[in-house]
N, C-alpha and C positions, 0 to 999 in steps of 0.2 A: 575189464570194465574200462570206457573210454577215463583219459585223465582231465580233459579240459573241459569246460562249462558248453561250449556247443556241441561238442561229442554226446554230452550227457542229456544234452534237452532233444536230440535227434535220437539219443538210444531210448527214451524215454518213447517217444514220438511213435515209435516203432514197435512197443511195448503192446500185445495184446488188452492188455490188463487195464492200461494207462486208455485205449481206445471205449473199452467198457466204463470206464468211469468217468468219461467222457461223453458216453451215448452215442458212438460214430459206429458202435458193434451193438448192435442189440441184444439184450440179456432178459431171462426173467430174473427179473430185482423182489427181493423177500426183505431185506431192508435198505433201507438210504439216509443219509444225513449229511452235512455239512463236509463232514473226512472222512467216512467210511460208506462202503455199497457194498451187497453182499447178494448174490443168483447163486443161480440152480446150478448144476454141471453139466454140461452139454454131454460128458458121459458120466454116466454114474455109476459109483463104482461100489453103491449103499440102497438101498429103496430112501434115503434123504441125503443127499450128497450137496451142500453148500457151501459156496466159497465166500471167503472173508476178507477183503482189502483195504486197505486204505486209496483215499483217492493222490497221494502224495506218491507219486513212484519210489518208491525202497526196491532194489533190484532184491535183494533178499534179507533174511534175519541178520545175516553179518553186517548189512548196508544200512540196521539200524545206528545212530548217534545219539548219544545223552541227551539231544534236545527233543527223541523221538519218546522219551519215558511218556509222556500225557498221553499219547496217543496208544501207545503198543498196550496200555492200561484201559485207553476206551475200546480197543480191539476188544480187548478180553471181555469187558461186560457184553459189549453187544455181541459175542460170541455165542455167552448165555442167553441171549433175548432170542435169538433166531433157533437156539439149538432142543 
């Protein structure tokens, strides 16, 4: 993972995920709010197969931070609302 602050907004930049939360990728979107969006899977690997992000690029679960506790807790509820 880049280490400096412009590596990191250009790896972000580059981030499929980061383009879908963005709207520059078009998705079907099942939910949306403020820091999370959550579509369909372009393959599915379920008869319901949706994906869950934040709109804050976290490259992964390890690349959460303590200041990411709020969030990784709205993940989870709205996990339940779409699921």
């Amino acid at each position: 993972m880049p280490d400096d602050q412009d590596s990191l907004i250009s790896f972000a930049m580059d981030c499929v995920f980061c383009k879908i939360a963005a709207g520059t990728i078009p998705a079907d979107i099942v939910y949306s709010d403020e820091e999370l969006i959550a579509f369909r899977d372009i393959h599915p690997m379920a008869p319901v197969h949706d994906i869950l992000i934040p709109r804050k690029h976290i490259a992964s679960v390890n690349g959460l931070s303590d200041s990411d506790q709020a969030l990784a807790g709205r993940m989870m509820l709205a996990a339940g609302k779409i699921a």
